[in-house]
N, C-alpha and C positions, 0 to 999 in steps of 0.2 A: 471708598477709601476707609481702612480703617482709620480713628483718630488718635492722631500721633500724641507723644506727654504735652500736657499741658502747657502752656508757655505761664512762665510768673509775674502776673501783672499786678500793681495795685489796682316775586307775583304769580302766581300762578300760572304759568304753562299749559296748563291741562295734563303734565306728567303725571304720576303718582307715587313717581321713585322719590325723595330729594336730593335733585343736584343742580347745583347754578349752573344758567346761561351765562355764554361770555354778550359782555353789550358790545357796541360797535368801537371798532381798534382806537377813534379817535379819544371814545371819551378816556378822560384822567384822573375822575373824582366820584365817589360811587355819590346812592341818593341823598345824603344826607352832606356831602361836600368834604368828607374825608376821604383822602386818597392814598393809595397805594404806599407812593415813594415820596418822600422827601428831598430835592435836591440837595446837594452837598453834605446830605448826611449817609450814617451807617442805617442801612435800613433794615429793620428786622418784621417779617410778617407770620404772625400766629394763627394757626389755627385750631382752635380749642375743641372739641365737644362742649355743647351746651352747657350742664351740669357741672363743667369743672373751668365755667371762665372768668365766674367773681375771686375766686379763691387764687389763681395763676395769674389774672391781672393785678393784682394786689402784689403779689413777690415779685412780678416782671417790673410795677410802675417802681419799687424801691429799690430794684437793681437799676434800673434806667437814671434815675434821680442820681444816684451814687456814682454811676457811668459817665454820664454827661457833667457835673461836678469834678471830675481829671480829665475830660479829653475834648481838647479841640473841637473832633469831629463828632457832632452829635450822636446818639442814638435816637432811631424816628419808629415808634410801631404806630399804626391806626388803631389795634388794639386800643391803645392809652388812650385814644380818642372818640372811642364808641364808633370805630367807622363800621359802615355798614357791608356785613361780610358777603350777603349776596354778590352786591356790587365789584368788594373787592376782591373775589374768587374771577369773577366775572373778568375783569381788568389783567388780573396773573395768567388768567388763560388765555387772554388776546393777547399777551406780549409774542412780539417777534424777533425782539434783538435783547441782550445781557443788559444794554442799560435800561431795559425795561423790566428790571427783576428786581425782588431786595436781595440783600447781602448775601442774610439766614431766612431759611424759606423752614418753616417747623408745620408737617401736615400732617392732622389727625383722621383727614377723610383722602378720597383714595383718586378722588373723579377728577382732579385736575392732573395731579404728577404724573399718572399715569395712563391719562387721555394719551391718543397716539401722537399727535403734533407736539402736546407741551414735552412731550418724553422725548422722541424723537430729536426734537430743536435743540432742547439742553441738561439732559441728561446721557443720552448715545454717546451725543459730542463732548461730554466732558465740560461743556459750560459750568453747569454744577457738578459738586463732587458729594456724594452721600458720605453720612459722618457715623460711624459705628467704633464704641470704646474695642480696645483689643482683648475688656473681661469679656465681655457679651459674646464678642466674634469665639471665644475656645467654648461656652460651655451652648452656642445655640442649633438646633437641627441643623442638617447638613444643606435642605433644600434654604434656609434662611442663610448658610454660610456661604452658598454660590450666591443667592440673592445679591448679596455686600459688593463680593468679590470678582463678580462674573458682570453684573448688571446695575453696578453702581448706584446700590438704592439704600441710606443709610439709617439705621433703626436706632428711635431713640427710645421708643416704650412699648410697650402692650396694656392694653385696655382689652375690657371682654362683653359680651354682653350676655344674656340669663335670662331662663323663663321661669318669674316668680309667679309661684303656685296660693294663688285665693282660698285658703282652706274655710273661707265663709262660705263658699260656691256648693261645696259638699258634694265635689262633682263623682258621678257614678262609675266616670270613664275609669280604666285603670290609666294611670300617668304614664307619658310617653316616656320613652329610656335612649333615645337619639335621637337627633335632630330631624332626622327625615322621617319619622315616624310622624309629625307635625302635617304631613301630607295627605294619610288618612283620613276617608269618609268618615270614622268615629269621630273625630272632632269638628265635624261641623259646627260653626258660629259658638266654639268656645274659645276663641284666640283672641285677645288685642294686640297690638302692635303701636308702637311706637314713632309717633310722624306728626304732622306740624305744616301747615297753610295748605291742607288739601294732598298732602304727599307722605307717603311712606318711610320712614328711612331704615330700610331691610335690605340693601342693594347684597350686603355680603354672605347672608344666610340665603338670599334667593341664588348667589352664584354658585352657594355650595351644592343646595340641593339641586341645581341644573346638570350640575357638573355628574353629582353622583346619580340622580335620575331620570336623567333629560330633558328633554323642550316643555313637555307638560308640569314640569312640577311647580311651575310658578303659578300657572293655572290652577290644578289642582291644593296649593296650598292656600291661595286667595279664598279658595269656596268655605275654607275653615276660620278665614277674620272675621269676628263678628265686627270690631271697631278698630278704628284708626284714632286714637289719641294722642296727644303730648305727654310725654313720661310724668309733667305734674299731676296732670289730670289722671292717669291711671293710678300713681299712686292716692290720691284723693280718693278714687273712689274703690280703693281695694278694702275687703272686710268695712264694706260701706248698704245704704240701701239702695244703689243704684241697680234698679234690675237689667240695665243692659251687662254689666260688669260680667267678667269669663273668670273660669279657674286657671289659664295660662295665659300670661301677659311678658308678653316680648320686648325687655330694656337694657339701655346700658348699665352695668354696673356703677356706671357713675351717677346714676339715677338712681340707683335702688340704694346704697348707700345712704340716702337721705331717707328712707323711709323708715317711718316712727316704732318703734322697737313694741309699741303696745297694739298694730295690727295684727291679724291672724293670717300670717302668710309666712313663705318660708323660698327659696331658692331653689331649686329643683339644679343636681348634680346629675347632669347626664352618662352616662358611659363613653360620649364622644368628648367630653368637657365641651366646656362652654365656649362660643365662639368669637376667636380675637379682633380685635381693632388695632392694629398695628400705627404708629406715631413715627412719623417718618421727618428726616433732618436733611436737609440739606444745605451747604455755603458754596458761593461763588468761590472758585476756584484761583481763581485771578487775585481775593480779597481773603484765603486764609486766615494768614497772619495777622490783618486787623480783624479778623470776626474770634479771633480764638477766647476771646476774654466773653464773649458772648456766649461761645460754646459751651466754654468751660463753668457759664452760669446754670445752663441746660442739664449742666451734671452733677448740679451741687445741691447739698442737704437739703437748702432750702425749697429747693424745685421737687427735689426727690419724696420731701412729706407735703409738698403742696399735690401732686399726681397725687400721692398714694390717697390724698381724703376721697379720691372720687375712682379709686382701685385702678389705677392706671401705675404701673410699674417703671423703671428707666430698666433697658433690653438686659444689662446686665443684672438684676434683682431677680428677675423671671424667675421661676421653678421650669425648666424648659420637658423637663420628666413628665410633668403633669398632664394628662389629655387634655386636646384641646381641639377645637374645627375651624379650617380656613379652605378655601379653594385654592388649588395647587399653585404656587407662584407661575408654575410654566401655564397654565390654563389662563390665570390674568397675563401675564406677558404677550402670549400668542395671540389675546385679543384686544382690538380696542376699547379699553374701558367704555368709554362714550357710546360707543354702538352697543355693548353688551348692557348696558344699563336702559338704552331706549326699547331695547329687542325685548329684555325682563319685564319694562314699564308696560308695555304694548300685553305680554301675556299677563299680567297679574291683573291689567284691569278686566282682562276676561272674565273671569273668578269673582272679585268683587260685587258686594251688595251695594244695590241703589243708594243705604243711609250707611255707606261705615265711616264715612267723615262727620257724621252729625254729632256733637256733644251736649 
């Protein structure tokens, strides 16, 4: 759906990809005892990239405060409560029926909505409606304009992610100029990567480059990570003495944004642009008109330079002109998220070394 004017209110798996497990349908509280839904309230569940969720929990808990101060019906996130998001990704993906959903459902990662059952259950059917302003829907590609219109999937922002370049590395390689160049034997064990309890999180540059050059290239680009880090940890040790450290390190932009302006590194502008992270929205259909005041927070200044600290845009801000890499919407559509992330996980540990989780 596009969205309409505003209304005026006052453990580890053994994967290597990371993507939550759903737990068993009964539980209703993730591990720490925060859960999902709140009865009787509006419920809203966030889901942030890492890098940008002190900064969006602070503007979401002060709209909340102010929210719940004129209405009745509460506003409920687990965000406000440190729940624990394995758990509650885990909880959204075993629901089976609407009142097992929040209200507004805001996704920055991709492995639940459009797993094939959660999509199927309530997104096909219209349970949920995706929410796209009607600036973003004139000026965005035409394959993201059927995306809205065609398959009900509603875009709230873009985020990107980037191989910043260690110019303390004094690497001899000449630098890659496309993503799938990254795939080449010249770069053996000069890659880090960015992941977190033993797992990856590159599901969407491995689908690109499967997509553009088949089943092996997951494989093949595995033989080139030397490490697998947390984006702190790479930035820590970039223009550092760490000799494990690479001259190509693979992060979000909401991560390299933080890094200190007195390292010797720099962002490497591909020829494909850099590749997106799409922020995806959606509200109960049945619950519109009371989530509009929600919505309409998702769209405002204060949200808009809260993303932008961690380079994450609202869909209507985008440069849409600008090159950029994503796998085809019709290639994620046509498969199941879930299988296509286990089938990636399964080839990249081929590739991988004995110690690329070691820090």
């Amino acid at each position: 759906m596009v969205m309409p004017e505003p209304l005026q209110t006052t453990e580890n798996s053994g994967a290597v990809l990371a993507v939550c497990g759903a737990p068993p349908l009964h539980k209703k509280t993730t591990e720490n005892g925060v859960p999902l839904l709140k009865k009787g309230a509006l419920n809203l569940y966030v889901n942030m990239p890492c890098p940008l969720k002190v900064v969006t929990k602070m503007a979401i808990s002060d709209f909340a405060d102010q929210y719940n101060a004129s209405h009745k019906i509460q506003l409920y996130s687990p965000m406000l409560h440190d729940g624990n998001s394995k758990g509650i990704e885990g909880e959204l993906k075993a629901a089976q029926t609407e009142d097992e959903l929040p209200e507004v459902l805001i996704a920055s990662g991709l492995h639940t909505v459009l797993s094939k059952n959660f999509r199927e259950r309530f997104i096909d059917t219209g349970i949920y409606t995706g929410v796209t302003t009607p600036e973003a829907l004139k000026i965005m590609p035409e394959s993201f304009q059927k995306l809205v219109t065609e398959h009900n999937i509603g875009i709230l922002g873009i985020g990107y992610w980037s191989i910043v370049l260690d110019l303390s590395t004094n690497p001899k390689e000449s630098y890659p100029h496309r993503w799938r160049d990254l795939v080449e034997p010249r770069f053996r064990d000069l890659v880090t990567v960015h992941g977190y309890n033993g797992k990856a999180s590159i599901a969407t540059l491995l689908m690109l480059l499967k997509e553009q050059l088949g089943s092996g290239a997951a494989t093949d680009f595995a033989r080139n990570i030397r490490n697998v880090w947390h984006f702190a940890e790479i930035l820590k040790r970039l223009d550092s003495s760490e000799p494990r450290r690479t001259p190509f390190n693979l992060l979000p932009n909401a991560a390299t944004v933080q890094m200190p302006s007195r390292k010797q590194a720099a962002i490497l502008e591909f020829e494909d642009g850099p590749v997106l992270a799409p922020m995806l929205l959606f509200v109960k259909t049945s619950k519109i008109e009371e989530c509009q005041p929600v919505v309409d927070f998702f769209y405002s200044d204060i949200m808009r330079q809260a993303l932008k600290r961690g380079d994450f845009y609202l869909a209507e801000d985008v440069n849409w002109q600008e090159p950029y890499s994503f796998p085809s919407w019709e290639y994620l559509l046509n498969n199941d998220y879930e299988e296509l992330t286990a089938m990636l996980d399964t080839e990249l540990k081929k590739g991988l070394r004995a110690d690329v989780f070691q820090s």
